[in-house]
mmCIF file of the N, C-alpha and C atoms, coordinates in Angstrom:
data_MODEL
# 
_entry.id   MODEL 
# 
loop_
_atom_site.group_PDB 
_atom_site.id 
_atom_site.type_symbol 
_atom_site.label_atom_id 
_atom_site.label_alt_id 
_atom_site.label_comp_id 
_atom_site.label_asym_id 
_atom_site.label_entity_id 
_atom_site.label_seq_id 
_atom_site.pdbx_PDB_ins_code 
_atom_site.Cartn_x 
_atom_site.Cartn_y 
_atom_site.Cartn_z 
_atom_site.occupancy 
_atom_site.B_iso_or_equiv 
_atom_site.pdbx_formal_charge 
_atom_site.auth_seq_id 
_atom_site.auth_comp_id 
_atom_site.auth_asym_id 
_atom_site.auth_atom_id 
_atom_site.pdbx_PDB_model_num 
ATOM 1   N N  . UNK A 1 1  ? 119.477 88.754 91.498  1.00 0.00 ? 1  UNK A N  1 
ATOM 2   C CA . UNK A 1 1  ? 118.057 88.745 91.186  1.00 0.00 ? 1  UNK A CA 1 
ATOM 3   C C  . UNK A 1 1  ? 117.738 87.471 90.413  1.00 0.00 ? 1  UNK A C  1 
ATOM 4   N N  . UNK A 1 2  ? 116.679 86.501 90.310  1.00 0.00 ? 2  UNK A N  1 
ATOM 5   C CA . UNK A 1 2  ? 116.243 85.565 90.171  1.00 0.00 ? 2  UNK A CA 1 
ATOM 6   C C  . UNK A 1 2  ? 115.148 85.874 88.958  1.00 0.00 ? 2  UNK A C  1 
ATOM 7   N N  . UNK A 1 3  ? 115.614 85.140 87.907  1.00 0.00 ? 3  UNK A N  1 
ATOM 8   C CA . UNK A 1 3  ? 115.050 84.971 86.566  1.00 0.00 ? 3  UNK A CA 1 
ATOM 9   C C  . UNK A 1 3  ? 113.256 84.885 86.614  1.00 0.00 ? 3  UNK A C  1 
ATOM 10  N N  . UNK A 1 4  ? 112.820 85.808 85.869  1.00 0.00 ? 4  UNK A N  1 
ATOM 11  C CA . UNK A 1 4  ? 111.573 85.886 86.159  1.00 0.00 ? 4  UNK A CA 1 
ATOM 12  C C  . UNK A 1 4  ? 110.662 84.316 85.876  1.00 0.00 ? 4  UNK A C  1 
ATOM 13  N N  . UNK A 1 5  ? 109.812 84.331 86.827  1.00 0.00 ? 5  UNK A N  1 
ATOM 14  C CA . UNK A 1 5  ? 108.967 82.827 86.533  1.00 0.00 ? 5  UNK A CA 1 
ATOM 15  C C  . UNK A 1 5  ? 109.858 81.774 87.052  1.00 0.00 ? 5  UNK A C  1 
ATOM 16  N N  . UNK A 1 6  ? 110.330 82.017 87.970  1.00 0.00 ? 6  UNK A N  1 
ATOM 17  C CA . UNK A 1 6  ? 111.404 81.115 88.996  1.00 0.00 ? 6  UNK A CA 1 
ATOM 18  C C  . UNK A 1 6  ? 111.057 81.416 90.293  1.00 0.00 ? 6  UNK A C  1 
ATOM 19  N N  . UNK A 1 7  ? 110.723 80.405 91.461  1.00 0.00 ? 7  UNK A N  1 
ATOM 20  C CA . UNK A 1 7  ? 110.476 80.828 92.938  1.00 0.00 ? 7  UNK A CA 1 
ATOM 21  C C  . UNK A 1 7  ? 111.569 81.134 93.236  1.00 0.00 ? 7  UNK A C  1 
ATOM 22  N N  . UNK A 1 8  ? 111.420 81.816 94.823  1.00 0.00 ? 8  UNK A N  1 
ATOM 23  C CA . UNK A 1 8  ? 112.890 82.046 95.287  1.00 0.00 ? 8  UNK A CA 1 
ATOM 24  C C  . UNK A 1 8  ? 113.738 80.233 96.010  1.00 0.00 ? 8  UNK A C  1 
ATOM 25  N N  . UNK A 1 9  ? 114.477 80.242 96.330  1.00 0.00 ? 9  UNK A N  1 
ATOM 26  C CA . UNK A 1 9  ? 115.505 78.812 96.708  1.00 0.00 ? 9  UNK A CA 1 
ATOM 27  C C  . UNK A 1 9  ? 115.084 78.031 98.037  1.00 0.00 ? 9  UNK A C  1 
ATOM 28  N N  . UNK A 1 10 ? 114.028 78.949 98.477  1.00 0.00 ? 10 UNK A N  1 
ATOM 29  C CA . UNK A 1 10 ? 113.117 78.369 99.202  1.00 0.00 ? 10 UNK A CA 1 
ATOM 30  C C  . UNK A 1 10 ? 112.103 78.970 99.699  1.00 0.00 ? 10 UNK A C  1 
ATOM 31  N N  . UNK A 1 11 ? 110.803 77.857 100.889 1.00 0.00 ? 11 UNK A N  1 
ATOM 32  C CA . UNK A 1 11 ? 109.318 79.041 101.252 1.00 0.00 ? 11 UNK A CA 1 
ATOM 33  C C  . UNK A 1 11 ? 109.940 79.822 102.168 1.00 0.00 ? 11 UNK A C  1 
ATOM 34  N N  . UNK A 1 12 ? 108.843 81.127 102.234 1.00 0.00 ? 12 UNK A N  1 
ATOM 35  C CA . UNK A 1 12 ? 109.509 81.910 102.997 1.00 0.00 ? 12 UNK A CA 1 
ATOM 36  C C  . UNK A 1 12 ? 108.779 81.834 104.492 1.00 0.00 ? 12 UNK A C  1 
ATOM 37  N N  . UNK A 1 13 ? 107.723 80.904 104.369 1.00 0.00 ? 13 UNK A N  1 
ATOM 38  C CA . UNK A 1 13 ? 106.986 80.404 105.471 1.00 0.00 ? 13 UNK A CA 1 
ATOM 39  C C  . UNK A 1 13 ? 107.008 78.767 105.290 1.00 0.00 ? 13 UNK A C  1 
ATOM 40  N N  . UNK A 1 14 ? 106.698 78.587 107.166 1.00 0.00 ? 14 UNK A N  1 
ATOM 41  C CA . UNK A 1 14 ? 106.800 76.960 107.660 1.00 0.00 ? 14 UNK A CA 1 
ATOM 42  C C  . UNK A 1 14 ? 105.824 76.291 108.359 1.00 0.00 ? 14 UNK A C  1 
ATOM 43  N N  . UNK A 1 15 ? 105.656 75.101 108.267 1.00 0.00 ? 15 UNK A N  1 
ATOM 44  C CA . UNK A 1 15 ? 104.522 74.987 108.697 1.00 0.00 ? 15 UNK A CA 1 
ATOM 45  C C  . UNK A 1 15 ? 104.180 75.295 110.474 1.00 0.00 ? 15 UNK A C  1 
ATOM 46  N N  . UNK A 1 16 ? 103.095 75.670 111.046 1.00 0.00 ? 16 UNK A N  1 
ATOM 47  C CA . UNK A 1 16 ? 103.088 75.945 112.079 1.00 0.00 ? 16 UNK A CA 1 
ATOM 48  C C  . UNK A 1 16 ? 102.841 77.490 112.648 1.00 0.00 ? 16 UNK A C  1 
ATOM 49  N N  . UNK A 1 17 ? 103.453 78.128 111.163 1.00 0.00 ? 17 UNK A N  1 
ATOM 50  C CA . UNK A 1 17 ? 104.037 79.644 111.417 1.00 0.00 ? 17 UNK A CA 1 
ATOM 51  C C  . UNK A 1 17 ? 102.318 80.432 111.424 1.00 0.00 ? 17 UNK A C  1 
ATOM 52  N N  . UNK A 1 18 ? 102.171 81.279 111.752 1.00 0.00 ? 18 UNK A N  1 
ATOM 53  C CA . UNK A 1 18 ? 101.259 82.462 111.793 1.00 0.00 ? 18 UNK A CA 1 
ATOM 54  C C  . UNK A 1 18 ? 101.339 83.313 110.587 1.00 0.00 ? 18 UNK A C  1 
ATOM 55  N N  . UNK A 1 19 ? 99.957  83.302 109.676 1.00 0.00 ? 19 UNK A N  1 
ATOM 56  C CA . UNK A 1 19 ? 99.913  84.074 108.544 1.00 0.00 ? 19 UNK A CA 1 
ATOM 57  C C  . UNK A 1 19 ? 98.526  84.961 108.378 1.00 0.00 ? 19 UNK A C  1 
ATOM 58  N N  . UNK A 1 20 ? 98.488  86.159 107.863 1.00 0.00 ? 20 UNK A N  1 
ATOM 59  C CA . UNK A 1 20 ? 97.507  86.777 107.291 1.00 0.00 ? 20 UNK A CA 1 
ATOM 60  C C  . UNK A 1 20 ? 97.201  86.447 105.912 1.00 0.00 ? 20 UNK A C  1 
ATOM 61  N N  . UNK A 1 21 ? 96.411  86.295 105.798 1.00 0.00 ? 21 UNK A N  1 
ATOM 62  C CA . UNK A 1 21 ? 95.587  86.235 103.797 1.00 0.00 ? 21 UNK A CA 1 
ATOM 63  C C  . UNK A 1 21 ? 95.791  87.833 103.536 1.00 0.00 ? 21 UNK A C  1 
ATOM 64  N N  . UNK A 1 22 ? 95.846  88.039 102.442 1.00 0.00 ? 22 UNK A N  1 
ATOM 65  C CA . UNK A 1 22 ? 95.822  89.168 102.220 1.00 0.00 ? 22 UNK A CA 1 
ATOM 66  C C  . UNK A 1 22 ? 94.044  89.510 101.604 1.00 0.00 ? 22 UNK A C  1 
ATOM 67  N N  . UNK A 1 23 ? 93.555  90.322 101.061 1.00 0.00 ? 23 UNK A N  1 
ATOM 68  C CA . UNK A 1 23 ? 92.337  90.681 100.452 1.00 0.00 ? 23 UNK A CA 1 
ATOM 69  C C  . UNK A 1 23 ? 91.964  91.209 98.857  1.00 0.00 ? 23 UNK A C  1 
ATOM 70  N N  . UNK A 1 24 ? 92.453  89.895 98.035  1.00 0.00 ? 24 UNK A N  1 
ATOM 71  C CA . UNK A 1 24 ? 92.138  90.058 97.349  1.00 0.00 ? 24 UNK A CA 1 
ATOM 72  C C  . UNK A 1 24 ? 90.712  89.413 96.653  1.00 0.00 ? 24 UNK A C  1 
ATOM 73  N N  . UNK A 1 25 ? 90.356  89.946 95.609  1.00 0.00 ? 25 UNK A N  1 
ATOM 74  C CA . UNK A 1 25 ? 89.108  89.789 95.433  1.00 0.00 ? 25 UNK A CA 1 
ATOM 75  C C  . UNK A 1 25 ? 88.837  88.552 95.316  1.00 0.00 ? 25 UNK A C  1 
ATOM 76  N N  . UNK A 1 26 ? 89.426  87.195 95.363  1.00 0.00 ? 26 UNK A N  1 
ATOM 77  C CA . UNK A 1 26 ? 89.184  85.739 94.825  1.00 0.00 ? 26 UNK A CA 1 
ATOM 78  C C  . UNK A 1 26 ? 89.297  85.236 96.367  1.00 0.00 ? 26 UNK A C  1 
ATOM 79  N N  . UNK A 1 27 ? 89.581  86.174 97.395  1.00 0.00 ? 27 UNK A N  1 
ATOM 80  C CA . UNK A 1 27 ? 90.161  85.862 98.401  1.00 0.00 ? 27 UNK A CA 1 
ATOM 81  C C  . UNK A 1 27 ? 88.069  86.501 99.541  1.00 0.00 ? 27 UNK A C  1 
ATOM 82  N N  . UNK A 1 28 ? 87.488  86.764 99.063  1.00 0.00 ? 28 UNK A N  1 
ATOM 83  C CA . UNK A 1 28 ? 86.666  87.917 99.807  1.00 0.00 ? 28 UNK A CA 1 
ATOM 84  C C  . UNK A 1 28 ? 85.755  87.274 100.934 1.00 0.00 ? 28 UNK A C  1 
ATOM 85  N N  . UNK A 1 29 ? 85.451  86.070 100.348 1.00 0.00 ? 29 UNK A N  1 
ATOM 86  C CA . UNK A 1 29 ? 84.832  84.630 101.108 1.00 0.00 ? 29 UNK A CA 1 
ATOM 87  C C  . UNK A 1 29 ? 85.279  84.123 102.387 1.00 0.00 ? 29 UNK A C  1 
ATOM 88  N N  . UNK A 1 30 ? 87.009  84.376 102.152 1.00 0.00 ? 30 UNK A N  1 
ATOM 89  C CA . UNK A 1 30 ? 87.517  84.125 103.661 1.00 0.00 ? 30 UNK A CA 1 
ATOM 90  C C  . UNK A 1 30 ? 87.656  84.353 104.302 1.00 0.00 ? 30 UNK A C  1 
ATOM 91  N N  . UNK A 1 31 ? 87.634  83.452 105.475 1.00 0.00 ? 31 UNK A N  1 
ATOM 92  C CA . UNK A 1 31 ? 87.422  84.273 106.947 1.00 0.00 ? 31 UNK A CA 1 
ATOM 93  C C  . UNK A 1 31 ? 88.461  85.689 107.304 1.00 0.00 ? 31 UNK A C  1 
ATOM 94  N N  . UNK A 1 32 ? 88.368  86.529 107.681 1.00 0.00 ? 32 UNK A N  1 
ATOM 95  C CA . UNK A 1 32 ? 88.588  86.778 108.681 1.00 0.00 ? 32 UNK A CA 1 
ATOM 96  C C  . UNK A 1 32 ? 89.835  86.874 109.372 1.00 0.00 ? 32 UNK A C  1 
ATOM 97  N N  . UNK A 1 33 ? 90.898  87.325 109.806 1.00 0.00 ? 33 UNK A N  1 
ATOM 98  C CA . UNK A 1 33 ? 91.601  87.134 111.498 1.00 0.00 ? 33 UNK A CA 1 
ATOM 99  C C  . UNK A 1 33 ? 93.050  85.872 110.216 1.00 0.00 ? 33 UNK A C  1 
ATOM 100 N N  . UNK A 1 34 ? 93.326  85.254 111.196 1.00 0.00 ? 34 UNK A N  1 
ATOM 101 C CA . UNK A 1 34 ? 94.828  84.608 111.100 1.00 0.00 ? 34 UNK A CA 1 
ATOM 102 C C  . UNK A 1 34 ? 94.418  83.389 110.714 1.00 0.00 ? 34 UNK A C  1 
ATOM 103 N N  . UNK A 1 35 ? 96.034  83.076 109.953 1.00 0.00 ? 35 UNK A N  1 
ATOM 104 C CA . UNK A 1 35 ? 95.702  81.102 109.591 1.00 0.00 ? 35 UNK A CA 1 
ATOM 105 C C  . UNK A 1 35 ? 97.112  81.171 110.375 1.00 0.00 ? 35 UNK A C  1 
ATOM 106 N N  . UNK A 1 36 ? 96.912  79.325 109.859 1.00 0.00 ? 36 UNK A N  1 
ATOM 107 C CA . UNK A 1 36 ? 97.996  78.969 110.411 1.00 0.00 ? 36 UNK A CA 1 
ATOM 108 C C  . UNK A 1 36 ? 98.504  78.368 108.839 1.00 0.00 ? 36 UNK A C  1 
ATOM 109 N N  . UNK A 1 37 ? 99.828  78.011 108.898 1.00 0.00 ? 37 UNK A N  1 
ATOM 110 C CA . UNK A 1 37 ? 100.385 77.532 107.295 1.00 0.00 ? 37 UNK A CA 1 
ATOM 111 C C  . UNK A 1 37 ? 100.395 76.024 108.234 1.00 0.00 ? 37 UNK A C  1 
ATOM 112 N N  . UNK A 1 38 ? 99.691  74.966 107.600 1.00 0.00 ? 38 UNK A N  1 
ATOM 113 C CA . UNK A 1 38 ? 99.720  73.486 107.805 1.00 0.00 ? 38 UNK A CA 1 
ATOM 114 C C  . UNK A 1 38 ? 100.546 72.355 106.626 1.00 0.00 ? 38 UNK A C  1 
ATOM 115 N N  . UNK A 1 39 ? 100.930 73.160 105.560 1.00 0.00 ? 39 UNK A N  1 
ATOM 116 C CA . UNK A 1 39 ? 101.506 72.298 104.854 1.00 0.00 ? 39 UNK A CA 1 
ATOM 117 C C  . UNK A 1 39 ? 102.673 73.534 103.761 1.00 0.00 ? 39 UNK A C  1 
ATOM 118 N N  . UNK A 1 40 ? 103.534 72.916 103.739 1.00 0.00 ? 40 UNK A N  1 
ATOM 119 C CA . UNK A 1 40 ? 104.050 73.533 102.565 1.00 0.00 ? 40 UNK A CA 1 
ATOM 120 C C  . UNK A 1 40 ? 103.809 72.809 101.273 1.00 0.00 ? 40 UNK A C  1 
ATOM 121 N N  . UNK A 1 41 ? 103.353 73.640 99.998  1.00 0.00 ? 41 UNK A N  1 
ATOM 122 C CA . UNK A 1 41 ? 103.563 72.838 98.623  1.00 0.00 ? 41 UNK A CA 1 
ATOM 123 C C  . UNK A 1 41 ? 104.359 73.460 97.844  1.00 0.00 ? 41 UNK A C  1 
ATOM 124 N N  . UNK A 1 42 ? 104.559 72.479 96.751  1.00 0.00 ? 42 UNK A N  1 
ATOM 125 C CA . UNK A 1 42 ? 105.272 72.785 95.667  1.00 0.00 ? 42 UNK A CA 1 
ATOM 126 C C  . UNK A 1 42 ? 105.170 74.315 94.889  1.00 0.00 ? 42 UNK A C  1 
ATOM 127 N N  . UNK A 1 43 ? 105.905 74.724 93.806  1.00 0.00 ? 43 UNK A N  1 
ATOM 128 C CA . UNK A 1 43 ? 105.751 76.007 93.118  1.00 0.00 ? 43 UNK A CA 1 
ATOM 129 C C  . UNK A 1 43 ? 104.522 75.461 92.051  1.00 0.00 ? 43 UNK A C  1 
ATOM 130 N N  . UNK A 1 44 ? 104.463 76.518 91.899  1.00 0.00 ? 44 UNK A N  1 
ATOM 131 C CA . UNK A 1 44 ? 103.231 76.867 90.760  1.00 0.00 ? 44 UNK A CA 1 
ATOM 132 C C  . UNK A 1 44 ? 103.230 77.492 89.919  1.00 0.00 ? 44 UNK A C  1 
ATOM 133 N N  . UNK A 1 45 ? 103.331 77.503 88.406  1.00 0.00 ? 45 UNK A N  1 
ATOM 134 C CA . UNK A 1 45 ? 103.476 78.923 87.858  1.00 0.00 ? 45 UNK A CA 1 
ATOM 135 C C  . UNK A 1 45 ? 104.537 80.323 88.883  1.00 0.00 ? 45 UNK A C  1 
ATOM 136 N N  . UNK A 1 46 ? 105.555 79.506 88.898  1.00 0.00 ? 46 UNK A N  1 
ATOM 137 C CA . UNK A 1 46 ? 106.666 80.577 89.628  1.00 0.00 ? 46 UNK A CA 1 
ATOM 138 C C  . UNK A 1 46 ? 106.832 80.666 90.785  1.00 0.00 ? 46 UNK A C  1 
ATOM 139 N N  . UNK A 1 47 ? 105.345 80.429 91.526  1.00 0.00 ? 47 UNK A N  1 
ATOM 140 C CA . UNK A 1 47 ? 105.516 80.828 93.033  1.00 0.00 ? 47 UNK A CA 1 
ATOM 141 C C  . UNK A 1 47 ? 105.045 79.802 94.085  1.00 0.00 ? 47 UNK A C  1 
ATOM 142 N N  . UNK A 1 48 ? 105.734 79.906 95.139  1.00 0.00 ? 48 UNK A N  1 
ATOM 143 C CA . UNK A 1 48 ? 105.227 78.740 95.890  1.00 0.00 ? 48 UNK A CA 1 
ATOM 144 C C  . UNK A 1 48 ? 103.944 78.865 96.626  1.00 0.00 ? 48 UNK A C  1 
ATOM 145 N N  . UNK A 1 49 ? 103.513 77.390 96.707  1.00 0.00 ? 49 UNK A N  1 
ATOM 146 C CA . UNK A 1 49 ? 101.566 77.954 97.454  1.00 0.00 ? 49 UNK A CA 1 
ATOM 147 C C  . UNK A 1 49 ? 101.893 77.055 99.041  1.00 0.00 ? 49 UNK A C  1 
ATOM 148 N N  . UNK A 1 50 ? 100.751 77.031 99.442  1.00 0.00 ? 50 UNK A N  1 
ATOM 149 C CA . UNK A 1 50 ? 100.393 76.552 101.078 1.00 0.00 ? 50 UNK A CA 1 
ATOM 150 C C  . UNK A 1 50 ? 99.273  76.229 101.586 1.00 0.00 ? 50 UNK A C  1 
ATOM 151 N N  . UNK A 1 51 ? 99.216  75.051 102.041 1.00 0.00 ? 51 UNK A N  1 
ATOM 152 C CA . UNK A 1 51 ? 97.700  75.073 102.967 1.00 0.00 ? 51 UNK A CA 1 
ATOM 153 C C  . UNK A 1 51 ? 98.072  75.746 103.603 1.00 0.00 ? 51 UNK A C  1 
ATOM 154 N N  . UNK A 1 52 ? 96.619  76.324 104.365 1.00 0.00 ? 52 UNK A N  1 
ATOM 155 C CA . UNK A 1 52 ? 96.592  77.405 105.137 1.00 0.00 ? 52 UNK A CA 1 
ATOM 156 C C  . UNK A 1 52 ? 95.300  77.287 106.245 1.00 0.00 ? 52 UNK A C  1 
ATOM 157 N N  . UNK A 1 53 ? 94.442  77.203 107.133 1.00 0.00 ? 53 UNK A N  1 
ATOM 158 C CA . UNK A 1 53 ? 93.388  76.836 107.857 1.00 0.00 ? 53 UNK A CA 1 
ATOM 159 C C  . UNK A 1 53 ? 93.304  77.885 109.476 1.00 0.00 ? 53 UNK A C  1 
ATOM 160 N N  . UNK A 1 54 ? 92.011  78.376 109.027 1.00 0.00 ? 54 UNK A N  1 
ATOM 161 C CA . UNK A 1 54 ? 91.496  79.442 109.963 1.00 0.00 ? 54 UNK A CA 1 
ATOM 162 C C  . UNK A 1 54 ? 90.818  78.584 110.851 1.00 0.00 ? 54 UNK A C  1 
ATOM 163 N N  . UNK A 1 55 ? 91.118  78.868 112.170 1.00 0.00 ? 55 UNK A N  1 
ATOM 164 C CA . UNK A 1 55 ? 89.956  78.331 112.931 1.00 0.00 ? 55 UNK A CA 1 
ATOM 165 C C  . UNK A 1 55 ? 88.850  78.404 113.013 1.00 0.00 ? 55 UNK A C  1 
ATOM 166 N N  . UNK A 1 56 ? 88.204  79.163 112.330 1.00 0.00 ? 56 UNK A N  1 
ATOM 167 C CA . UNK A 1 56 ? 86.550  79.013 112.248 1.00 0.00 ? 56 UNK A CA 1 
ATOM 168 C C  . UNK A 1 56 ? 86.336  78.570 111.047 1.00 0.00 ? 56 UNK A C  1 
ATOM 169 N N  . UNK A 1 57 ? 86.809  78.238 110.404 1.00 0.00 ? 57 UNK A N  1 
ATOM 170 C CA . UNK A 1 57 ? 86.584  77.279 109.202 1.00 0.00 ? 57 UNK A CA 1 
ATOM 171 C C  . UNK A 1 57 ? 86.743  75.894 109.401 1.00 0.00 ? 57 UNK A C  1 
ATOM 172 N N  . UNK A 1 58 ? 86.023  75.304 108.509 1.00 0.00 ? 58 UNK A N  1 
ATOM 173 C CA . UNK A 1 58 ? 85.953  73.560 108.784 1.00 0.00 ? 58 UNK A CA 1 
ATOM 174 C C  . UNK A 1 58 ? 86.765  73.455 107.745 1.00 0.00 ? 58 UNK A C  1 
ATOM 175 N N  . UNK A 1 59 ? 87.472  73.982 106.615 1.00 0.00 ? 59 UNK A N  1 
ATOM 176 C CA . UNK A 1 59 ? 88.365  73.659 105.713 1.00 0.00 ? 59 UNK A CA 1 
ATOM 177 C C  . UNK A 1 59 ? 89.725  73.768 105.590 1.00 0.00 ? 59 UNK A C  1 
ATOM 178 N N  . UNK A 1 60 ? 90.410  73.459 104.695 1.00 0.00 ? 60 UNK A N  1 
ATOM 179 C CA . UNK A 1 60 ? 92.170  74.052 104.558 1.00 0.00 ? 60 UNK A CA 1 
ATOM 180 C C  . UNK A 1 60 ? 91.534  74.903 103.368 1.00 0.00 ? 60 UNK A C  1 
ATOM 181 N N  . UNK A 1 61 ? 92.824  76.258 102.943 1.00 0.00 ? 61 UNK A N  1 
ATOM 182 C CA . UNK A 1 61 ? 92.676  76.942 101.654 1.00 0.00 ? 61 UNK A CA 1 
ATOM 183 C C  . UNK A 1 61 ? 93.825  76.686 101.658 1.00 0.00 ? 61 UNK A C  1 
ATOM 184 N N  . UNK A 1 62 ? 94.482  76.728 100.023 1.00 0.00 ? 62 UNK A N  1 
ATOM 185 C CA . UNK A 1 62 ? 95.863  76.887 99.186  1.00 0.00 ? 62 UNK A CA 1 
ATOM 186 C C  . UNK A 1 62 ? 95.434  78.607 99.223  1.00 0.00 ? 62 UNK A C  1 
ATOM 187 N N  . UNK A 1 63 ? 96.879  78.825 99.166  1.00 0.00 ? 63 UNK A N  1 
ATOM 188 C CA . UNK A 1 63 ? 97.373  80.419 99.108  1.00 0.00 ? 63 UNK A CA 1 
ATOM 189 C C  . UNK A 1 63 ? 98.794  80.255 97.890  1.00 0.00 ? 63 UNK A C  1 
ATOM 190 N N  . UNK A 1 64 ? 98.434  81.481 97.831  1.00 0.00 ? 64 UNK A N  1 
ATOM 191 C CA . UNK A 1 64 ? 100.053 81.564 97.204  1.00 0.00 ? 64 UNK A CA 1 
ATOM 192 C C  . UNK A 1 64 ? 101.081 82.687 98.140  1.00 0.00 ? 64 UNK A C  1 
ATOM 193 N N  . UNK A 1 65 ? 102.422 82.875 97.618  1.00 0.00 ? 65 UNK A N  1 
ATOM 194 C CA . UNK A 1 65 ? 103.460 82.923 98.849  1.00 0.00 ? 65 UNK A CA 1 
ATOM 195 C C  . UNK A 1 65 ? 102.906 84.676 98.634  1.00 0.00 ? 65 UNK A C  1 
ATOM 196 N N  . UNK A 1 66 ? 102.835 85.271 97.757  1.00 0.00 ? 66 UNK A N  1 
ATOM 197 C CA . UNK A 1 66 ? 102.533 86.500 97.895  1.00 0.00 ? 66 UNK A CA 1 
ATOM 198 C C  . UNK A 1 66 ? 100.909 87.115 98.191  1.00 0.00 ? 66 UNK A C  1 
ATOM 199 N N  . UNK A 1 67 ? 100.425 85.950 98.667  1.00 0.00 ? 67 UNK A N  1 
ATOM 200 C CA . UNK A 1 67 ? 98.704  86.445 99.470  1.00 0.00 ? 67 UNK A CA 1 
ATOM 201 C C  . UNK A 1 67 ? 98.749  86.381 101.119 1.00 0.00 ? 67 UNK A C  1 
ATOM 202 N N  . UNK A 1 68 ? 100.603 85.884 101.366 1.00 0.00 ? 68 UNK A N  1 
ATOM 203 C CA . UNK A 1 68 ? 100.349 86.138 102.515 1.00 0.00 ? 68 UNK A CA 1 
ATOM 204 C C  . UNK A 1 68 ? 101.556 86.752 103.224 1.00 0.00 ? 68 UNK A C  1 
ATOM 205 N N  . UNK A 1 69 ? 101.297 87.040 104.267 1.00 0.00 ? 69 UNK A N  1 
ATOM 206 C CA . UNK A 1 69 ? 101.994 87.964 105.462 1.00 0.00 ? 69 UNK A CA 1 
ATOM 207 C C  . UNK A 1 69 ? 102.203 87.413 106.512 1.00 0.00 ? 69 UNK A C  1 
ATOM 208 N N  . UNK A 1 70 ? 103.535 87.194 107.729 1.00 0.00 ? 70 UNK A N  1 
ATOM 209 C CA . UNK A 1 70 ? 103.211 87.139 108.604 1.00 0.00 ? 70 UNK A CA 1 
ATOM 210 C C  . UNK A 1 70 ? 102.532 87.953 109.808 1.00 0.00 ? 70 UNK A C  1 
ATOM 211 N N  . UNK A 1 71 ? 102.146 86.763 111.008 1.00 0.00 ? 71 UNK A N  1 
ATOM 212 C CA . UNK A 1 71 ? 101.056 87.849 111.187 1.00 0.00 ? 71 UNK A CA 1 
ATOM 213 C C  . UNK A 1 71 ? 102.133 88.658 112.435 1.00 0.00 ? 71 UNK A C  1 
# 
């Protein structure tokens, strides 16, 4: 088990891969349906984040590794 406030040894998603957002409330704005993960980033406060970009959006969102799912 891995010391709390430590990511795991690597992402558990790549770029390219198929992801769900999950629904949380900071999350309520976004679309809809599936992203795709377009970038991997660095950790953050413990956990690793990701661009992420829905096709009906004109934008990228950062996620973190536990807002998302594959789909």
């Amino acid at each position: 088990m891995r010391p709390k406030g430590r990511p795991p040894p690597e992402h558990k998603f790549r770029a390219g891969e198929r992801v769900t957002l999950g629904g949380r409330v900071t999350n309520r704005d976004a679309a809809g349906g599936g992203y795709v993960v377009t970038k991997q980033l660095p950790e953050r406060n413990g956990e690793y984040e990701y661009r992420i970009k829905n096709i009906s959006e004109p934008h990228e969102r950062v996620a973190r590794e536990s807002d998302l799912t594959r789909e």
